[in-house]
C-alpha positions as a Markdown table, in Angstrom:
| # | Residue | x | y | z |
|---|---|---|---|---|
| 1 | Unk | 131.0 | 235.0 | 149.0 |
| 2 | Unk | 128.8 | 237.0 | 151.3 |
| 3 | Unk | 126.4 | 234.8 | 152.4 |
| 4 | Unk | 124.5 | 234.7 | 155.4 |
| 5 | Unk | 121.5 | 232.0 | 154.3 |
| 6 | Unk | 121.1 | 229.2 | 152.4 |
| 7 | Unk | 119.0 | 226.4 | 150.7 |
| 8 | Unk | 118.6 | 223.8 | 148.7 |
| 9 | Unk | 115.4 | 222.6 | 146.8 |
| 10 | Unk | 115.1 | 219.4 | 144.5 |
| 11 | Unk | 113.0 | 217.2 | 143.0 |
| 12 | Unk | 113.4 | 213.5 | 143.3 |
| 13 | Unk | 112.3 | 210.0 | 142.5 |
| 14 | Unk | 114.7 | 207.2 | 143.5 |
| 15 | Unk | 117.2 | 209.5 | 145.6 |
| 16 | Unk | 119.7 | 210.4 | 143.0 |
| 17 | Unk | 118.9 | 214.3 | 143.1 |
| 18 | Unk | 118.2 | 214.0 | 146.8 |
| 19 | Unk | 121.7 | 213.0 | 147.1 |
| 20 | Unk | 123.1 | 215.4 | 145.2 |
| 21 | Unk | 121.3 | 218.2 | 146.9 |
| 22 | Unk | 122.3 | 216.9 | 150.9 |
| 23 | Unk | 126.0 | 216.8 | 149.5 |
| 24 | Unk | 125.8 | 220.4 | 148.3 |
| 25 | Unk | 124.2 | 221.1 | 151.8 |
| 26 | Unk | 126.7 | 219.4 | 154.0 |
| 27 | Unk | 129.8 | 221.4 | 151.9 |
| 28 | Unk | 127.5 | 224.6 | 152.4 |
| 29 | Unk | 126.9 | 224.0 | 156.2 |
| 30 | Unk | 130.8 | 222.9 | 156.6 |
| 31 | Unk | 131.8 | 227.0 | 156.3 |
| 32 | Unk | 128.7 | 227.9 | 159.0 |
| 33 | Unk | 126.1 | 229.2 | 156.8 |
| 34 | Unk | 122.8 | 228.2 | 158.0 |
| 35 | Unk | 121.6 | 225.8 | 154.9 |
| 36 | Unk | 118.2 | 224.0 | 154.8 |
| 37 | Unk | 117.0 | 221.0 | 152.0 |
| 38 | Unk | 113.3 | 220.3 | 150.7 |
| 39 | Unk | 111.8 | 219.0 | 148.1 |
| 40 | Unk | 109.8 | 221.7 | 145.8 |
| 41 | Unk | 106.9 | 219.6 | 146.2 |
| 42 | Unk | 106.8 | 220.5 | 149.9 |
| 43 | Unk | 108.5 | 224.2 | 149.3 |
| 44 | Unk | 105.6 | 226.9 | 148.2 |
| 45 | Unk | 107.7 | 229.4 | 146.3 |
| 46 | Unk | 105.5 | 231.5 | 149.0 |
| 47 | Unk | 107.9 | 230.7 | 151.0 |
| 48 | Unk | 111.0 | 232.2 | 149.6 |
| 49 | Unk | 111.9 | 235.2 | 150.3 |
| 50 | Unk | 115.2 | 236.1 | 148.3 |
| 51 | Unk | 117.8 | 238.4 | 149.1 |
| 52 | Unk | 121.3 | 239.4 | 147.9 |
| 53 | Unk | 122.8 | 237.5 | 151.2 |
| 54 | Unk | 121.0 | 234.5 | 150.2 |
| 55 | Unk | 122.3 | 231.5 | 147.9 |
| 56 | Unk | 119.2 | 228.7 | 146.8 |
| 57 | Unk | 120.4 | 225.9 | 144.7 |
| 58 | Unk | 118.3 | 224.1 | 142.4 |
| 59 | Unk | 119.0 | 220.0 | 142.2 |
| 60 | Unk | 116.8 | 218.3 | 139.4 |
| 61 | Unk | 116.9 | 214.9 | 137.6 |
| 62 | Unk | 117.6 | 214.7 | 134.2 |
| 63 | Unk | 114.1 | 213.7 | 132.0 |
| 64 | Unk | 113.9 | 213.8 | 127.8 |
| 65 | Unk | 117.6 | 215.3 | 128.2 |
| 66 | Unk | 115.9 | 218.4 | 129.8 |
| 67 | Unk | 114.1 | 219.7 | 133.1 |
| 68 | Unk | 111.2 | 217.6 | 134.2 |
| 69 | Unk | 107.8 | 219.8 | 133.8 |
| 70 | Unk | 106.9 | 220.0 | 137.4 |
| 71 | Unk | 110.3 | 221.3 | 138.1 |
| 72 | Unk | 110.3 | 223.3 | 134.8 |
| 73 | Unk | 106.8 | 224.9 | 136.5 |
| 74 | Unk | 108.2 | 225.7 | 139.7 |
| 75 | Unk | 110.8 | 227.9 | 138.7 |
| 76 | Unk | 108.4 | 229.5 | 136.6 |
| 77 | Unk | 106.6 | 230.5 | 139.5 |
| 78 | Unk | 109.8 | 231.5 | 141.4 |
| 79 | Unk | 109.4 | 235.1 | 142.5 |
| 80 | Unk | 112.1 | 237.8 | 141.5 |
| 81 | Unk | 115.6 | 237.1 | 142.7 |
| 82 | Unk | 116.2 | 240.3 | 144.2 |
| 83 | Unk | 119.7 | 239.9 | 143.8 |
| 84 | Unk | 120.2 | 236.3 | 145.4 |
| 85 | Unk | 122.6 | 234.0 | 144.2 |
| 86 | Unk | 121.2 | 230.7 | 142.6 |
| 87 | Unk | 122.9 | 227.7 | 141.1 |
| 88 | Unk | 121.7 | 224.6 | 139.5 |
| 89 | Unk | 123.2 | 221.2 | 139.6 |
| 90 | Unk | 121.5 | 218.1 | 137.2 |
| 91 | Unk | 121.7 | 214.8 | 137.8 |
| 92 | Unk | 121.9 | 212.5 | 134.6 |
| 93 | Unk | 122.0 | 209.1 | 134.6 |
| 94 | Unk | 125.1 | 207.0 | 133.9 |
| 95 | Unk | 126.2 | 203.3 | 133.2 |
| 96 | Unk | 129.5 | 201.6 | 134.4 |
| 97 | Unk | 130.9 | 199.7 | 131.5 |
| 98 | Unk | 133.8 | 197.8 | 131.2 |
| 99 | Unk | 135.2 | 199.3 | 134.6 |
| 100 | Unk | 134.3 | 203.1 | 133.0 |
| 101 | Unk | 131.6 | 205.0 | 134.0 |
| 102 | Unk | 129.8 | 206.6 | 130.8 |
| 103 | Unk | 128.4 | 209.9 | 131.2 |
| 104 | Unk | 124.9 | 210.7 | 131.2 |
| 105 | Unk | 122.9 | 213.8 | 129.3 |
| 106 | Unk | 121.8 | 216.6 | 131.1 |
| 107 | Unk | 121.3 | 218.6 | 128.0 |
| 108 | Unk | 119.4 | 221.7 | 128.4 |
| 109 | Unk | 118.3 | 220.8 | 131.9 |
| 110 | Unk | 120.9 | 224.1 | 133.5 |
| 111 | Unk | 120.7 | 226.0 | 130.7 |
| 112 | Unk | 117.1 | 226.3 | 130.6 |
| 113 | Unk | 116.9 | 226.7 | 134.4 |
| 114 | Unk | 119.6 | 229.0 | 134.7 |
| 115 | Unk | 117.9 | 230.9 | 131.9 |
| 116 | Unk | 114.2 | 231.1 | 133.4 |
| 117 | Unk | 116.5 | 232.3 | 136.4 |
| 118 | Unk | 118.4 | 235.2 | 135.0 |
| 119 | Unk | 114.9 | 236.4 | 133.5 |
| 120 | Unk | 113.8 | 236.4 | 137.1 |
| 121 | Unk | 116.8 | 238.9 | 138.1 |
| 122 | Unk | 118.3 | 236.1 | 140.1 |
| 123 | Unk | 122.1 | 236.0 | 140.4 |
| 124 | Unk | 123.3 | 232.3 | 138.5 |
| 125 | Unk | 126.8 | 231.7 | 139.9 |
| 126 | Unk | 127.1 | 228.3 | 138.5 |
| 127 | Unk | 126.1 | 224.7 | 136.6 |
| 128 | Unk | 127.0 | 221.8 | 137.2 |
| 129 | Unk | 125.9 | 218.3 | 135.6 |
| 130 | Unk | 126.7 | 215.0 | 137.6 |
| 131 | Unk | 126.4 | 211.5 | 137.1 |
| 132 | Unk | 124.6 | 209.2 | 139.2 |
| 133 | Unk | 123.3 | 205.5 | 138.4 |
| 134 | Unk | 120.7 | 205.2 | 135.6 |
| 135 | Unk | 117.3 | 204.5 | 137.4 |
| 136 | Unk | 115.4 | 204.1 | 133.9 |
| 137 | Unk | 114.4 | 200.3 | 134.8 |
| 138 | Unk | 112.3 | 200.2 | 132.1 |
| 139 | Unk | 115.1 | 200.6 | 129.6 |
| 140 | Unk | 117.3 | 199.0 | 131.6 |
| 141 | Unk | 117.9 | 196.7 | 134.2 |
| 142 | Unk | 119.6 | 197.9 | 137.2 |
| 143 | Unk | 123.2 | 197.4 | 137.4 |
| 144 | Unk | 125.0 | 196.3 | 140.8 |
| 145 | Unk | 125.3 | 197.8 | 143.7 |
| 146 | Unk | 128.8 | 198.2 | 143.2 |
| 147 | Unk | 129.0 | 199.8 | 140.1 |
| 148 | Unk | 126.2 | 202.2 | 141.5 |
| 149 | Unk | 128.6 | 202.5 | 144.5 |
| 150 | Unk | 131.2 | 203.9 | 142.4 |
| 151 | Unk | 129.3 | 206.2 | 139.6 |
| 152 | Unk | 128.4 | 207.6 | 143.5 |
| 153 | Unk | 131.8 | 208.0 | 145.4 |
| 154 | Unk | 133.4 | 209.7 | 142.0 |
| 155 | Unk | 129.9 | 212.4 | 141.7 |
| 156 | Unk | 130.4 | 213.4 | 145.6 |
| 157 | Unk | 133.6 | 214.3 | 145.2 |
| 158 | Unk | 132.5 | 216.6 | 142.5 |
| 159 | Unk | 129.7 | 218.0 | 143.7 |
| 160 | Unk | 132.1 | 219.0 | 146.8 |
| 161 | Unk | 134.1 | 220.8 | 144.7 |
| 162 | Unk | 131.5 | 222.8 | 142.5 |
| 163 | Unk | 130.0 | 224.2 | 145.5 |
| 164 | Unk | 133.1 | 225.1 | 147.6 |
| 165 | Unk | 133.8 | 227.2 | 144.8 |
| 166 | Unk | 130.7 | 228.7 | 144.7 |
| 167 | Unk | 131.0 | 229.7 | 148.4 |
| 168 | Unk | 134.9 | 231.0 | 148.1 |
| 169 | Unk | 133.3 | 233.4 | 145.6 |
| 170 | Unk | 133.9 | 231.7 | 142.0 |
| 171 | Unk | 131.7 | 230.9 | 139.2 |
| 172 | Unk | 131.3 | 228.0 | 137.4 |
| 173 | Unk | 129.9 | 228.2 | 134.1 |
| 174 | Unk | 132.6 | 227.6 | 131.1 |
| 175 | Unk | 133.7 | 224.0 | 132.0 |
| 176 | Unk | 134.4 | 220.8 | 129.6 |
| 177 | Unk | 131.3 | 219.7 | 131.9 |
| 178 | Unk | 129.4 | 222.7 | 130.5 |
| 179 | Unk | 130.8 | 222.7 | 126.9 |
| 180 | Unk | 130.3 | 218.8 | 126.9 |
| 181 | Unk | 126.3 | 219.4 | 127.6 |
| 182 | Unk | 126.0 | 222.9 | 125.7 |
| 183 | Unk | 126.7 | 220.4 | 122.7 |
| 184 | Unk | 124.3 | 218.1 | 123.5 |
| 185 | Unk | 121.4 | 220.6 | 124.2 |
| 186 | Unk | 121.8 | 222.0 | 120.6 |
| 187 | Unk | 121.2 | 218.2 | 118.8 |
| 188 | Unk | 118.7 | 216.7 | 121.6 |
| 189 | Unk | 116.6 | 220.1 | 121.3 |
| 190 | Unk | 113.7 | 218.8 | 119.0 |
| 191 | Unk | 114.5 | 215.3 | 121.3 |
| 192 | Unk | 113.4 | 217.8 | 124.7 |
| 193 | Unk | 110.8 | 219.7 | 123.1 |
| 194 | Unk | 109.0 | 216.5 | 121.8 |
| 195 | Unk | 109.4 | 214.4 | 125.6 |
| 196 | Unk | 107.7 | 218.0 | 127.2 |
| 197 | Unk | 104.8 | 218.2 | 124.5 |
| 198 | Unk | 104.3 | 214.0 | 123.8 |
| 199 | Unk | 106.6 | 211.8 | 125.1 |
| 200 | Unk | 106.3 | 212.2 | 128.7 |
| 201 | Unk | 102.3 | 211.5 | 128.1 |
| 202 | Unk | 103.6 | 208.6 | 126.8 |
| 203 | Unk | 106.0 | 207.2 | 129.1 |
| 204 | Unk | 103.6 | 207.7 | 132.0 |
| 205 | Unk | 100.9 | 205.7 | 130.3 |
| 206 | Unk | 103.1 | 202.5 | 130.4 |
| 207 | Unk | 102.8 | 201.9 | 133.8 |
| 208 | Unk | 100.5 | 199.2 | 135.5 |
| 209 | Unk | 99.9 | 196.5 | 138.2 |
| 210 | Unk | 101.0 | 193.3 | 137.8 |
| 211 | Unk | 99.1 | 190.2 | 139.9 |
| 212 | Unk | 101.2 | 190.8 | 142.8 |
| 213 | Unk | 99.7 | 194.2 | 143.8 |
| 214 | Unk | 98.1 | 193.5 | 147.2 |
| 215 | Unk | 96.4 | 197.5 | 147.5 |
| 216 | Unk | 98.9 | 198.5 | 149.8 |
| 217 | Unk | 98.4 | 202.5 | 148.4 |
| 218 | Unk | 102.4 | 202.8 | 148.7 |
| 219 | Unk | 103.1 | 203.4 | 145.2 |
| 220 | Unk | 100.4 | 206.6 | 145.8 |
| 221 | Unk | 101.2 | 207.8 | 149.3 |
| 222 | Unk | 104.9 | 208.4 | 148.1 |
| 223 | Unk | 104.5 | 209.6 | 144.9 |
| 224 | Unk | 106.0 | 213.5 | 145.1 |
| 225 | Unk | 103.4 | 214.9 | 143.1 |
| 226 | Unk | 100.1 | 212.6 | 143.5 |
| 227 | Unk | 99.9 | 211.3 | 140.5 |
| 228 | Unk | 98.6 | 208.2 | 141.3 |
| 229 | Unk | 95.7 | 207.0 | 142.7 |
| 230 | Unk | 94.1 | 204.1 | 143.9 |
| 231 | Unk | 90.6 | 202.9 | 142.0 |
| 232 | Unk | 88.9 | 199.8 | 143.2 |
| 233 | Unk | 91.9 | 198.6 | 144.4 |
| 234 | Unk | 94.5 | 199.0 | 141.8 |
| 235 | Unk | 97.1 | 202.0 | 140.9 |
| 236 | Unk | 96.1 | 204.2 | 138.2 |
| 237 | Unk | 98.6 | 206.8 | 136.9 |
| 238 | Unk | 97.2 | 210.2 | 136.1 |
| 239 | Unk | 98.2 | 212.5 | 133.0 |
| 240 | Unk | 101.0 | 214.4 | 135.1 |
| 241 | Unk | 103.1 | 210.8 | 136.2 |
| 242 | Unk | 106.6 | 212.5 | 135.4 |
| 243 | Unk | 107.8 | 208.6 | 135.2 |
| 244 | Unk | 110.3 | 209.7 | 137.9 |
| 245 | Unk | 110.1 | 205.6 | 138.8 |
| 246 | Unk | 109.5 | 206.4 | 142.5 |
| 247 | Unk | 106.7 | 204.1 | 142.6 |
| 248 | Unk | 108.2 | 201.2 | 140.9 |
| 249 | Unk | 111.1 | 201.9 | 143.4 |
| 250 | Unk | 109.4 | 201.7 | 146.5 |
| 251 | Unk | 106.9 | 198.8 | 145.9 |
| 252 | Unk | 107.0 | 196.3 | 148.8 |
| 253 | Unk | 106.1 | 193.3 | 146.0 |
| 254 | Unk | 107.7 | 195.0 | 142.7 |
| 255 | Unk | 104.1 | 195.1 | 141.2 |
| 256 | Unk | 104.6 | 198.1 | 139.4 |
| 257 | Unk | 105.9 | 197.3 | 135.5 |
| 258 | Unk | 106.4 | 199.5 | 132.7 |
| 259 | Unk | 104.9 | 197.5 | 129.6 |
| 260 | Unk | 107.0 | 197.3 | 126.7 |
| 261 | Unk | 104.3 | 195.3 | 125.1 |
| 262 | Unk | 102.0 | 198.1 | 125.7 |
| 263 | Unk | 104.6 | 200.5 | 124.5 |
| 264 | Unk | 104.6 | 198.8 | 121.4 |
| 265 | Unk | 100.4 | 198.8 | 120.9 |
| 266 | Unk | 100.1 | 202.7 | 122.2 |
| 267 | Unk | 103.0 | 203.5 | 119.7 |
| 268 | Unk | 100.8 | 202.0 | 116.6 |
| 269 | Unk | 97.6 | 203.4 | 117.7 |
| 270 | Unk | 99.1 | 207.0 | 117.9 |
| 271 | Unk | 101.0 | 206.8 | 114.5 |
| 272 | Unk | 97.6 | 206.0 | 112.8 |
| 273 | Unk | 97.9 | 208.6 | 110.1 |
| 274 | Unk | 94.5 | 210.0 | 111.2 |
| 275 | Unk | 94.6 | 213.6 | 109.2 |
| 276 | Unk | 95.0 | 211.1 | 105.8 |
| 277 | Unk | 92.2 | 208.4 | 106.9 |
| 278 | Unk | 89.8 | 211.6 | 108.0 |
| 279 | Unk | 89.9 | 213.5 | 104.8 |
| 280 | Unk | 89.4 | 210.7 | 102.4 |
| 281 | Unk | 86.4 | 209.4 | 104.5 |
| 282 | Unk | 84.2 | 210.5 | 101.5 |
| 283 | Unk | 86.4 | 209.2 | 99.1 |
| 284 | Unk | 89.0 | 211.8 | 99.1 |
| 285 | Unk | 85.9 | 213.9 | 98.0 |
| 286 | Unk | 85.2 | 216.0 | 101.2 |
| 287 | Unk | 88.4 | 218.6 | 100.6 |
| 288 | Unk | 90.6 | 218.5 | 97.5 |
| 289 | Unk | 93.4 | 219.4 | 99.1 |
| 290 | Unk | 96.1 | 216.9 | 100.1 |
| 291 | Unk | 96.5 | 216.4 | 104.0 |
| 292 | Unk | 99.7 | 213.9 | 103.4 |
| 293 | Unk | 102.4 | 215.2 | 104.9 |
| 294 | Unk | 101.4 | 219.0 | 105.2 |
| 295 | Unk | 101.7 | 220.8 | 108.3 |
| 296 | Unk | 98.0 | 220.5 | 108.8 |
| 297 | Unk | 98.3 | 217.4 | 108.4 |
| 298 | Unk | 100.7 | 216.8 | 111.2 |
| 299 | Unk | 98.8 | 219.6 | 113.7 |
| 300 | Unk | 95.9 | 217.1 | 113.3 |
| 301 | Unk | 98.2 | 213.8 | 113.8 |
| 302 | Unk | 99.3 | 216.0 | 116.9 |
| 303 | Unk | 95.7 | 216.6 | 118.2 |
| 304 | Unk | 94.9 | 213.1 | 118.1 |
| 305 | Unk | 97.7 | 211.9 | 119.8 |
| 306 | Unk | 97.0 | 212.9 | 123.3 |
| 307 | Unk | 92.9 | 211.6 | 122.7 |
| 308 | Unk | 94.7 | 208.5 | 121.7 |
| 309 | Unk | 97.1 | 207.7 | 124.6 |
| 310 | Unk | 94.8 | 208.2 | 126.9 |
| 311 | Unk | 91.6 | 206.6 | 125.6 |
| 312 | Unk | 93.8 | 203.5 | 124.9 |
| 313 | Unk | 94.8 | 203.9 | 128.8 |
| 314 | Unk | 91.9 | 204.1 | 129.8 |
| 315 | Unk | 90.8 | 200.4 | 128.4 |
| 316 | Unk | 93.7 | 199.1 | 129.1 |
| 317 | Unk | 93.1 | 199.9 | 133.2 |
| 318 | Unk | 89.5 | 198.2 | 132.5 |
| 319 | Unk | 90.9 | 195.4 | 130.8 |
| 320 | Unk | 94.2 | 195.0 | 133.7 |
| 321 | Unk | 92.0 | 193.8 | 136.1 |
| 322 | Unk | 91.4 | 190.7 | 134.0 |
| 323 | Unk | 93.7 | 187.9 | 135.2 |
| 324 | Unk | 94.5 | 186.5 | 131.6 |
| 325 | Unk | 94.8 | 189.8 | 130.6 |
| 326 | Unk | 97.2 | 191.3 | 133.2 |
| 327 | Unk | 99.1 | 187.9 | 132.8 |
| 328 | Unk | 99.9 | 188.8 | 129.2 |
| 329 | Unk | 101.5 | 192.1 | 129.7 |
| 330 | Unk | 103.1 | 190.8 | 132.8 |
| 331 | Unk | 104.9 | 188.2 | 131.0 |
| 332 | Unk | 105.9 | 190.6 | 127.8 |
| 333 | Unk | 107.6 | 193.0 | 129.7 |
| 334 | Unk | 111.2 | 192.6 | 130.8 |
| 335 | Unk | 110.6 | 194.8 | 133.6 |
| 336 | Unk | 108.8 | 191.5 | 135.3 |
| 337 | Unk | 112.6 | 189.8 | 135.1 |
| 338 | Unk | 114.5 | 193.0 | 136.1 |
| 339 | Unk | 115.6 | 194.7 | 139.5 |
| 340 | Unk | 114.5 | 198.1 | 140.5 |
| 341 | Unk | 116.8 | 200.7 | 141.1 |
| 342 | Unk | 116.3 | 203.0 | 144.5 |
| 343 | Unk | 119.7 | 204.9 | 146.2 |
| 344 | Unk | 121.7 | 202.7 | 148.0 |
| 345 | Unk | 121.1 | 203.0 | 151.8 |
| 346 | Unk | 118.0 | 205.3 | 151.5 |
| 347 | Unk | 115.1 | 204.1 | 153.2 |
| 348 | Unk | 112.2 | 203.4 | 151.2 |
| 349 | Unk | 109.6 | 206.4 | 152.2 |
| 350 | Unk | 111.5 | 208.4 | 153.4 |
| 351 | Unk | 111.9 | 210.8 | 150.3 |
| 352 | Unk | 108.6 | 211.5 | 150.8 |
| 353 | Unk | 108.8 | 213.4 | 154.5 |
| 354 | Unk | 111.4 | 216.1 | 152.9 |
């Protein structure tokens, strides 16, 4: 491959894609081409000015079995290829069971990238999808250190040898890796659509601060796209949290809980069939046509979905700071009981200087 310059930019919240993308730079470095890493968050696509000598992988986490919206927006906002080679590598999240480490689901996350990419006029040479320890603590707890030890040995090795092909001039594209997620981003489509449009609201409205947060601001000064802040002394997370975990990560006192309890009362507030309750206000008299299950009716479920989640937030941050109160959801959350998961050997912070 004639390359004379290359780098790598990802997007990461515990270190997994971080990982992935300083492997892919070490194998790129090891045959002399100059090759720099940064995050996107810190990379204004300004900045880039590609050319047919130049090769820029893309290295994103896997979130609703798709690309995460900040990274979706950034290549978006790439400026035309120009000719220069481009590859993107996911990270999904796997489990170790049994002595077997089960795949994760990247689904869409390359396509959809390598798509946006080709419109772009950039040169895709290859996908890749890798497995790295599930970091999704509130679905989950954390599993040991050595099974995350060994989901990461096995996904080096792999990322090693996508991108030496890559630079001996090969393309990776029609893989059992590739056919494997190609499947899956057919049936988890309408799964991907609905986390970009709903669920990652959702999902980033669960987070709070349990009675051990002391105000440090660490949860805020490391998150990779500011979407936290601190209020009066406590974390509040703001409409673009990507739930990337970061924050619960890095928490000197693991303060930072995802409430299932609270996932429970958000999810009955915003299934209130409010298009049904609104039109037979009057008695059923104001319109006689029947809202039930038409696709009116669910456009105005839709609407009040987002004015939902985040009006219930919004109390719920008032009513946090009550000790009785923040006891109760501290307490009905496994998260309080669980480990948090953060790379093994990455220092805690540092994510946030690259």
């Amino acid at each position: 491959m004639n390359t004379t310059n290359a780098k790598i930019i990802f997007t990461s919240g515990t270190g997994n894609s971080w990982k992935a993308a300083q492997w892919a730079s070490d194998v790129i470095s090891s045959y002399n081409i100059n090759c720099t890493i940064s995050s996107c968050e810190k990379t204004p696509v300004a900045e880039l000015k590609p050319a047919p000598d130049h090769i820029i992988g893309f290295v994103s986490p896997t979130h609703g079995f798709t690309l995460p919206w900040h990274m979706l927006k950034y290549l978006l906002s790439l400026p035309a290829g120009n000719g220069a080679k481009a590859f993107v590598i996911a990270t999904r999240g796997s489990l170790r069971v049994f002595g077997r480490n089960l795949p994760g689901i990247s689904g869409s996350l390359t396509f959809l990238a390598a798509l946006i990419l080709l419109i772009k006029r950039w040169k895709v040479v290859g996908l890749e999808s890798i497995n790295m320890p599930s970091n999704w603590y509130s679905l989950h707890p954390p599993q040991s250190r050595k099974s995350h030890e060994n989901i990461i040995t096995r996904s080096e090795t792999k990322v090693e040898y996508f991108v030496q092909k890559l630079i001996n001039g090969k393309k990776v594209f029609f893989s059992l890796n590739n056919l494997y997620e190609f499947f899956w981003a057919f049936v988890l489509l309408p799964i991907s659509i609905l986390y970009l449009l709903v669920g990652r609201f959702f999902l980033a409205k669960l987070f709070f601060a349990n009675s051990r947060c002391d105000s440090c601001g660490a949860c805020a000064e490391n998150c990779p796209i500011s979407a936290i802040q601190i209020i009066k002394g406590r974390p509040y997370w703001k409409y673009n949290c990507e739930s990337c975990m970061r924050c619960a990560a890095i928490c000197p006192k693991n303060a930072v809980e995802a409430g299932h309890s609270l996932g429970v009362i958000l999810y009955f507030i915003c299934s209130i069939p409010i298009s049904t309750w609104l039109f037979s206000l009057p008695g059923g008299t104001l319109v006689s046509l029947d809202f039930h299950g038409s696709i009116t009716g669910q456009i105005i479920n839709t609407l009040y979905f987002y004015p939902a989640v985040f009006f219930t937030y919004f109390i719920f941050t008032k009513l946090i700071r009550i000790k009785i109160v923040n006891k109760f959801f501290t307490y009905t959350t496994f998260t309080h009981i669980w480990g948090r998961y953060f790379l093994p050997g990455l220092k805690k912070g540092s994510l946030n200087k690259k």
